[in-house]
Each structure stands twice: as C-alpha cells, then as structure tokens.
Phi, psi and omega in degrees: 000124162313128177280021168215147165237155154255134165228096173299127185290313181211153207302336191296307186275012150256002140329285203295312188301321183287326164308305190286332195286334220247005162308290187291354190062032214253096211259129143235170197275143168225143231193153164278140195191168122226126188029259181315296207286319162307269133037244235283324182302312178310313170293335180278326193266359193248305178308342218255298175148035173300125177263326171260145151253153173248195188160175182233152165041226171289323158316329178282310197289329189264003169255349161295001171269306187246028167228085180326031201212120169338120148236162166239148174244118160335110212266129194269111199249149188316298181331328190263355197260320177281344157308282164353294169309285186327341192255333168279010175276345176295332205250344179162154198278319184273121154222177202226132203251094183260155187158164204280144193301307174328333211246341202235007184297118171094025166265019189260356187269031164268344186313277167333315178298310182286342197031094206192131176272136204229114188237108156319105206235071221288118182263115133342276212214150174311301167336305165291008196297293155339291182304301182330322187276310161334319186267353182266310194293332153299338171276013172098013178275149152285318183246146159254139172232112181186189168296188178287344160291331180283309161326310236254296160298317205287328216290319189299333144321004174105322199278176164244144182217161174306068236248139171271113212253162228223145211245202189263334178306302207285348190269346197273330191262338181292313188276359168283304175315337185271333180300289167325344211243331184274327190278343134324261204294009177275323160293308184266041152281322154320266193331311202294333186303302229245354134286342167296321211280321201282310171288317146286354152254354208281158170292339173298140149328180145183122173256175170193133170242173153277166179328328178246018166092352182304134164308121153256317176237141152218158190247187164304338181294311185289321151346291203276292178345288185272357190052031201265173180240120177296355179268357217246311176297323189295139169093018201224141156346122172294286186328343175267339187272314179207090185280334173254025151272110173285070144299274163319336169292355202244324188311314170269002162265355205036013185263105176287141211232112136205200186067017180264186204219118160203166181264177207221078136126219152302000177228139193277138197248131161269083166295166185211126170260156164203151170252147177258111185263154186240078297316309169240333175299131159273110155246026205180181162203160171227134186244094158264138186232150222204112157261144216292300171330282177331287159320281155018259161312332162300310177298317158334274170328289185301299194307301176344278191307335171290318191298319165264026161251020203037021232221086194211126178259108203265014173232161161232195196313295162355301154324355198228100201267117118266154157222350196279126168345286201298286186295337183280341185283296183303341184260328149310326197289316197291348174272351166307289167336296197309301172332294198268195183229025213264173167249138175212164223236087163256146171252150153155175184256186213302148186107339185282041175061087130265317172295325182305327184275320171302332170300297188322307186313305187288324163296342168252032163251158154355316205261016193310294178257058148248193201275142153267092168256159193234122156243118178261146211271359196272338149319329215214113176349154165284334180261015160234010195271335196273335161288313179277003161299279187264007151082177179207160171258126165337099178083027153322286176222177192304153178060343185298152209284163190260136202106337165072177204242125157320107187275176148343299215278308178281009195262346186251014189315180238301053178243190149241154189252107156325117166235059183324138176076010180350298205320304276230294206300124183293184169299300210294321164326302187336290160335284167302345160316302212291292234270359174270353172271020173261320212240009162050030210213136184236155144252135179318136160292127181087055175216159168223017160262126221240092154308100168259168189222165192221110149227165163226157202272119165254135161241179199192129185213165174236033150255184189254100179292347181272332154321305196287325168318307169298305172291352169088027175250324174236140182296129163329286199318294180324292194319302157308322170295335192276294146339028179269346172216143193233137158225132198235119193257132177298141169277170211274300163348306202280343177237068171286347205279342188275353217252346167286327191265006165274340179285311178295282196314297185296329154304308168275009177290298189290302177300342165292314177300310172284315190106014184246176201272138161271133181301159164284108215262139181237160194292008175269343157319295196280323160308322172296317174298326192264353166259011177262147186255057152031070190258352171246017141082171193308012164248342181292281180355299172321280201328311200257358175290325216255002189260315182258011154286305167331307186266341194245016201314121124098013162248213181287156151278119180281197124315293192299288208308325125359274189301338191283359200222305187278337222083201157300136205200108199284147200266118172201035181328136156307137196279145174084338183258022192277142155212165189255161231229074180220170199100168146279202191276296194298009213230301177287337171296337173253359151266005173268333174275355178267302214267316160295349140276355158289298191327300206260014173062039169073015146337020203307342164314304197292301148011281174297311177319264188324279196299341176083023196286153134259161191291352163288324160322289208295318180291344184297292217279329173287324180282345173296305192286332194282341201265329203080011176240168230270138204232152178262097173303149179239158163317296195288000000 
C-alpha cells in the first residue's frame, strides 16, 4: 500500500492522475469516489496505511470533515474555470457556476471578460445538490459549470452542463504537496515516538501544564512517585492536583524553582519547575521529580565504585592528631588552600604526612565528590609512568590492552590527580605535565585525539625543587606552575610536643587492628622518644609503635626495648613536657594545657602562642573542665 491516495470525483481525472504518477515515477493508490462515496474509499485507503489523501473540490472538503488523515486538494484554477465558462457560452448566455464555495468562489466577476450572465450556485452538501440546480433552472439558466454532482443533477433536469476538469500541472503539484506533507508527518511522528519513549524510561518524574495551568502530561516515573493515575489527572487544575509544586507560581512569574524538597506521601521528593516559553509568551510549566532515596542510592553507588578502584581520599582535616603550633599554622593554611582550585605543592620530608594533607584537601575542596587518585611518580618505571598518566590506544605498543586503557589524568576527571614524589619525573614527563596543565587537555599514547580534563593537581615532593631547578634537572616553567600555593610540612623533631598523642592514637589504632591488648609507655620511655631525632618522620613512628605493640602486648614498654630497635638515645626531654602517656586523648590534651600554663606562669596569651589556641578555644575548654563535663576532642 502506497503511503499516498487519490480519491478522483469522476474517471477522466483519475485517467490523467494515474499518466502524471507513471510520468513522476511516483506511487500512488488511486480510486474513484465522488462526495459520499469519496468519504468511504478514503477511509478504506486511511485504514490501508494512506498518510494523505488528495481530492478534488467538494469531495476534498467532506473528507477533510470525516477522515482523521491529512488531505490535499487539487486546486480548480482561474484557467480552468474559464475554459469551462468559455465552452458554456457555446451552449448558452444564462449560465449558472454550481459547487462547493471553495471551488466557485468569485466566478461572477468573470461576466463582463466573458459577456455572460453568471449566477453562483454555491452546494453544501450532496443532498443538495439537486435542489440548487432546481432552483438555477427555475431562474432561466441554461448552462450548469461544476463538478461531477453538480454536472450530474443538471443533466438529470434536463439541463446542459459543463463539467470543470483539473489539468496535469495542478494533480503534478497536489502529489508533490501530499509528499511533502506525509514526510513532514513521518518525522514528526518519529519525534512524538522518541518523546514518548524519553518520557516513559526517564528515571525523572515529569508533569507539564498549559497555558491555563491545567495537566497535560504525566509520564510513569511521576505516577510512581508522586502516586498519581494520568488518565485520572490530565486535564485538572495543577494546583488541585499537586497543590504544594508552584507549578502555577512559576508559570506565571516566569522564574523557575529549583533543587527544592517536599514530600509525596511517605516519600521525600526533589523538584525542579521551569516555565515553558514560546517565543516571548509563557505557554506552560514543566516539574521534574526525582526521589531523593534514589538519588541516594545512586550517589551509594557511584561512591561504592570509586572505593573499589581505590581512587577514594579516606583521611581529613579532623584525622590529623596535633597539638603543636607549627602544625595548627599548617592545617589552617590548607583548609584556606582547600577553597581554591590552583595547584599546589607539598614539601617535607619523607614520612611527614603529605598524602594525609592532600587527601584532608581534597576532602574539604569543592571537588569532595569526585575521585582522588594517587601516583608516586618515583614507584613506577618511567616507560610505563607516561601510559599510566596519560592512558594509551588500542595497539600503542606491543601488549597493549585491547580497546586501549584509561590514564590517570582521565580517572581523575573533575577530581585531584596526587602526584607523590614530583621531584622524581624525568624532563621529558615534565614536559607533557607542563602542557596539559597549560592546554587543561591530555592525549592518549598512540592517540590522536585531544581529551580534555578538569583536574586538579596536588604534587609532593620531599626534595628542594629550587636546587634541582637551579641544576637544570627540574624545568623552571613546571616548578612555577606547580608552586602556585605551598605548603611545607615540619618533621616530626620540630612538633615533639605532638608525639605523646601520636603514640596514644597509633597504639590503639595498631592494637584495635591487631587484636592485641596495648603496650605501656612509662615516662622515661616517653622522654627517650622525644630525644630521638626522628629522620623517617610519623612513618618511622608508625614502624615502631607496631613493633612494640607485637613485642610489648599488654605490658611496660622498657628503656631496652628502645635501644634494641633505635640504638642508643642520649635521655634529654623538654623540662615540663614529659607526660605519661595514659588516659584518653582528651584527658592528655588537658594535661598538656595544664602543665604549659605552668611553664608560662599562668600566661594564657603565651599559652595560646605555644600551643596554636585561640583565646576563645583555650577559655571554652578551661570552663569545661571546671565544670566537669566532658568534651569531643578532634584529630586537628
């Protein structure tokens, strides 16, 4: 079946329609009908799968009244009319132009060209048809000019008639217009499929009203949400329907309301309103709804999966058990730090917490929830550091995975990229370092396509980049890019005052971890420690907490057992600061606040100084104690 019909009024123009299709190459189905009888073929050719119909005249007019399907009509041209007139002036002076008004409007201004009296003999409907030419015959016309009903009646009177035919130009131009006119409705027949489909899978909710605030849509996701039946709503007052969604409020402000929260039953919901505008008129609003428990469970997800590619930052500020000025300087500069998006650059040396503060960054930056991934670049061969950076393409080199690899750089997209050890990276890395943090842009090894990425860089290095800078070993241009914010972390020597509550903390860490009972620090112990000069920093510590949790399980720790692990450790405590190392944390934090305002004779400025308090901290925390209740100590 042809995706076009003709329905011809009489056989002579489907004689001529069928000669122009086989001209155009064109296929349409084409059938005989006149006014009713055109009606019923037409509906048989809409049933068939016709997306147009074509027609003529009056016939055209009653299936575009009774065919849910586009028609075009075969346009009855001044030329054709006056041919027509012209051949009934042969036959007589009174003539009468019968026909549905579409077809005979404005043939009386024709008199005069023709010199012929013209009477309009304008037909409704079939039925009437008859009577009209009955009523042309009583005023004395002679000729009837019209279609084939109109023709069809005169003859039967008695009268003589005309009948007006339609040439091969207007049916050549009637089958381009219904082509165009089905292919027009074919797209958007597409389009209405793949918004249904886009409205019935999206996980969003989704209402839409009209111009008068009324429902037009709900798709299923909003069903289920919102618990509504759409057939039970479309058409009803949004506002009687979902009286707290400012659907009307937003339609009519034109301001759109989002990111807001209200419940639907038992379930909490997030909405978003926009109005829908048509070129400058608000003809609608649209509400998308979202449950939040989904969202959720998605974000679950999505966290879940960073966690099992490790690419997860598991300590913050909060983690990091100080008490020493000098480090309270440092933790402040980085949550200042955390705030921006710049790169920035820690030093110090090895052991000294530098991935614990990037991570504590990245978890109080902007970027929380994205990935954190970490490389130290001094781990991993140089001729495999530049495929894992910058990722590779299928048949890069020999072995390369099939489908190519993902790098660092894209694993960390709108995350921070770690770059432990900086120091480490030959120039030619360098290089490529500098320019994707110049062009915010990566290429693949073996690729030829320019990825971009939104990362941000913390690099770490425990060498002096400005030495290597100077030997011509680290590029000047990096160093600068890199060095746009500094942070310099103290060796564990320079905060000994920290080193009793890194002992409490790393002991019940490592003993909750082991299953053993924790060893006993006696303050001579603790003095040994605080005269040791620490060259691997709070990982050296680590080492040996975990060593004399193993050897000292639930008993003293001695002085030999020290030397047997450090060597000899000339005994030189800071006067005042031995403290012993029992209680909880919050318990040693106030005999360390204790004993430093004695040192300082009850100084609370000097106080405040040493320890890195504000003076609000320190009076908060004295009235607490005076009081006797009990305080939540933080790592920081």
């Amino acid at each position: 079946m042809s995706h076009l019909g003709l329905v011809a009024p009489y056989a002579g123009l489907a004689a001529l329609a069928r000669q122009v299709c086989a001209e155009l190459g064109e296929d349409v189905t084409i059938t005989i009908g006149d006014l009713a009888e055109g009606v019923k073929v037409a509906r048989e050719l809409a049933a068939r799968g016709a997306e147009v119909i074509i027609s003529r005249g009056g016939t055209a007019t009653l299936i575009s009244r009774h065919v849910e399907v586009p028609v075009v009509e075969i346009a009855v041209s001044a030329f054709d009319l006056v041919r027509a007139l012209a051949e009934a002036r042969e036959m007589g002076r009174y003539i009468g132009v019968a026909g549905f008004r579409n077809v005979i409007y404005g043939t009386k201004s024709l008199e005069s060209v023709l010199g012929v009296h013209i009477e309009e003999l304008i037909i409704e409907a079939e039925e009437g048809a008859a009577g009209i030419i009955a009523e042309g015959k009583a005023m004395g016309l002679e000729v009837i000019v019209g279609d084939a009903v109109s023709v069809r009646s005169a003859r039967e009177l008695g009268l003589q008639a005309i009948l007006v035919t339609s040439g091969k130009e207007a049916i050549n131009q009637a089958i381009r217009e219904a082509r165009e006119v089905a292919l027009v409705r074919r797209r958007e027949r597409a389009r209405a499929e793949q918004f249904k489909a886009i409205l019935d899978f999206a996980y969003e909710g989704i209402v839409a009203t009209d111009q008068e605030g009324r429902i037009t849509l709900v798709n299923p996701a909003a069903e289920k949400i919102l618990g509504l039946t759409a057939s039970r709503v479309v058409g009803r007052p949004a506002r009687e329907v979902l009286p707290g969604v400012p659907l009307d409020q937003v339609r009519k402000s034109g301001q759109k309301r989002l990111g807001e929260l209200h419940r639907a039953g038992n379930t909490l919901v997030a909405e978003n309103v926009v109005p829908v505008i048509t070129g400058r008129e608000i003809v609608g609003a649209v509400a998308t709804f979202q449950d939040v428990s989904h969202l959720q469970a998605v974000e679950t997800r999505a966290r879940q999966e960073l966690y099992l590619k490790g690419h997860v930052a598991q300590f913050t500020f909060d983690d990091i058990v100080t008490c020493s000025p000098v480090m309270a300087r440092v933790i402040e500069r980085a949550r200042q730090f955390a705030a921006a998006e710049a790169t920035i650059l820690i030093t110090g040396e090895t052991g000294s917490g530098k991935e614990m503060v990037a991570q504590s960054i990245h978890n109080a930056s902007q970027r929380r929830e994205g990935p954190f991934v970490a490389v130290n670049c001094a781990a991993v061969p140089e001729n495999l550091l530049e495929s894992e950076l910058f990722g590779y393409e299928e048949g890069a080199f020999t072995g390369a995975r099939k489908g190519g690899k993902k790098g660092l750089f894209e694993l960390a997209h709108r995350g921070t990229l770690f770059l432990d050890e900086i120091g480490e990276l030959s120039l030619n890395l360098q290089a490529r370092l500098l320019r994707v943090l110049q062009q915010k842009a990566i290429m693949r090894v073996g690729g030829d396509r320019v990825l971009p990425v939104d990362v941000r860089i913390i690099a770490a290095t425990h060498r002096n980049l400005e030495e290597a800078v100077a030997r011509e070993t680290f590029r000047r241009d990096l160093y600068y890019r890199l060095n746009v914010l500094h942070i310099k972390l103290p060796p564990l020597r320079e905060r000994l005052e920290d080193l009793p509550l890194l002992i409490k903390a790393l002991v019940e860490k490592i003993s909750r971890r082991s299953g053993r009972l924790p060893p006993l620090f006696s303050e001579d112990v603790i003095a040994r420690l605080q005269a040791y000069d620490w060259p691997g920093n709070v990982r050296e510590l680590e080492n040996i907490i975990e060593r004399l949790v193993v050897l000292r399980s639930g008993q003293e720790v001695e002085p030999a057992d020290l030397e047997e692990i450090l060597g000899p450790v000339e005994n030189k405590p800071e006067p005042g600061l031995q403290l012993v190392l029992r209680g909880t944390l919050e318990e040693m934090e106030a005999e360390i606040i204790r004993r430093t305002l004695a040192l300082t004779n009850n100084n609370k400025d000097e106080t405040c100084r040493r320890l890195g308090l504000s003076k609000t901290t320190l009076w908060r925390r004295l009235k607490s104690w005076q009081e006797g209740k009990p305080r939540q100590v933080s790592g920081s």
